[in-house]
C-alpha positions in Angstrom: -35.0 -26.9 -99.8 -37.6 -29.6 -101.6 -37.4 -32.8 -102.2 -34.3 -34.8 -103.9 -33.3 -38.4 -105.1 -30.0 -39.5 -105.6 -28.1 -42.9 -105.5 -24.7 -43.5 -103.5 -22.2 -46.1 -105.0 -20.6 -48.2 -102.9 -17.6 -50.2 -103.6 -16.9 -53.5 -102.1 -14.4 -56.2 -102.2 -16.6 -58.9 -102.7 -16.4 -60.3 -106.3 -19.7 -61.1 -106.8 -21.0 -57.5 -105.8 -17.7 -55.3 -106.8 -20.6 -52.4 -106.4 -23.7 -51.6 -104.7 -25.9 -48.8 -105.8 -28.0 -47.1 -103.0 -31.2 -45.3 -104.1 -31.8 -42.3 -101.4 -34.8 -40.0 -101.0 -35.4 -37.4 -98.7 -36.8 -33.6 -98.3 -34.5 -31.0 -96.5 -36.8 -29.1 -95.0 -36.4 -25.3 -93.5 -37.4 -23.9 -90.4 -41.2 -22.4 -91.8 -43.5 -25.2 -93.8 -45.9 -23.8 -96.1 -49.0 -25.7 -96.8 -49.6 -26.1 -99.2 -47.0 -25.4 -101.2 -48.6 -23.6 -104.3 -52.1 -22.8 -105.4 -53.6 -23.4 -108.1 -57.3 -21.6 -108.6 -58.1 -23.9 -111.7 -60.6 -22.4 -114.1 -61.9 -19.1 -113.4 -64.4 -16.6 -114.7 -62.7 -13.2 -115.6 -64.1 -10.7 -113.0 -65.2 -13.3 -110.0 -63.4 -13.4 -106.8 -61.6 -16.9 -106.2 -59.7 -17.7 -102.7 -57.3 -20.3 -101.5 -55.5 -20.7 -98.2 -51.9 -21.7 -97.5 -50.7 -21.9 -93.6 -47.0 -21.2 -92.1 -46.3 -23.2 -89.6 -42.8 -22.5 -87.7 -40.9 -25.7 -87.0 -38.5 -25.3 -83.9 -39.2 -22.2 -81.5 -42.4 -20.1 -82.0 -40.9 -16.7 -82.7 -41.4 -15.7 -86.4 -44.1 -13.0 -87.8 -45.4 -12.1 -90.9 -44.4 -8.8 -91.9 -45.9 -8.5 -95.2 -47.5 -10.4 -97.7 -47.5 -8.9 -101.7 -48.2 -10.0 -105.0 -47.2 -7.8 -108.2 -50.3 -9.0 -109.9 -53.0 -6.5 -110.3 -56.3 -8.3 -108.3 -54.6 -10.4 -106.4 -54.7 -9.8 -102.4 -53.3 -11.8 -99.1 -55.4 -11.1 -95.8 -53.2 -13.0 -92.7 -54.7 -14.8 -90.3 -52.8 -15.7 -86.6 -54.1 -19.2 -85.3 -50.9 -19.4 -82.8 -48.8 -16.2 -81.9 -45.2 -17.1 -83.1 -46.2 -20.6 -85.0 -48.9 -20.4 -87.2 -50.7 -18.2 -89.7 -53.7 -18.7 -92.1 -53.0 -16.6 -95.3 -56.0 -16.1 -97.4 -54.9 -15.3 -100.8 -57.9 -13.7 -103.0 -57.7 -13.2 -107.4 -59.8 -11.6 -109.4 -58.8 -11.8 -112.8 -59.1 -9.4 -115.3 -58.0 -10.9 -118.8 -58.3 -14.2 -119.9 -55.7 -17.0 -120.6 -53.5 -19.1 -118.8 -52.3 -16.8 -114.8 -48.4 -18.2 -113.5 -47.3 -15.4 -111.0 -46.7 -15.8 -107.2 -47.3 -14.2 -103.7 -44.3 -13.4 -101.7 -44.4 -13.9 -98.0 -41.5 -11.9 -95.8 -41.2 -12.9 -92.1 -38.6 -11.9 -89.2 -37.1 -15.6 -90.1 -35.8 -16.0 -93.3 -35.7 -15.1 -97.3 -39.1 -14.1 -98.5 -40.9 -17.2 -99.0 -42.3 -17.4 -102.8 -46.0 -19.1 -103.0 -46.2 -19.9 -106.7 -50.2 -19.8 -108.3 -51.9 -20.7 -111.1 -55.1 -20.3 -113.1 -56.9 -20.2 -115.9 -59.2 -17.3 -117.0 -62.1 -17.8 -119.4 
């Protein structure tokens, strides 16, 4: 899944244009969108709370759940939030940082639906 850019070649018999070089873009796309899909917190103070929200949004038929929401990170914490049964949820993902320096780690989300869904964040701690 993500986003991708490739070219196809195609040969012709014409002799002024013996090839023709396609650019394509697209995004393949799987059945739960996260929005967004990262977080980054930017600078924070060590100690103070920070949040973000992502949503999940099911694409297709409503019939996936949240059935847990973790980070390995000590001081970081999800709450989940249902806006439609089935469709949509509101995860409110809260850090508290407690050392300085540059934070890369990630939430994981596991539904009914697929692979745990990984939600990359970011921060800095002063």
């Amino acid at each position: 899944m993500g986003e991708f850019k490739e070219q196809i070649m195609i040969q012709t018999n014409d002799p002024r244009s013996p090839k023709i070089i396609v650019p394509i873009r697209g995004e393949i796309v799987g059945p739960i969108e996260l929005i967004p899909r990262q977080l980054f917190f930017r600078i924070v103070r060590k100690g103070k709370t920070v949040s973000q929200s992502v949503i999940l949004r099911k694409r297709g038929e409503p019939d996936f759940k949240i059935t847990k929401v973790e980070a390995k990170l000590q001081g970081v914490s999800a709450k989940i939030i249902t806006v439609k049964e089935g469709v949509e949820y509101r995860i409110e993902v809260s850090f508290t940082p407690s050392e300085i320096g540059m934070v890369k780690d990630a939430v994981y989300i596991h539904t009914n639906q697929q692979p745990d869904i990984k939600l990359p964040f970011y921060a800095i701690v002063q």
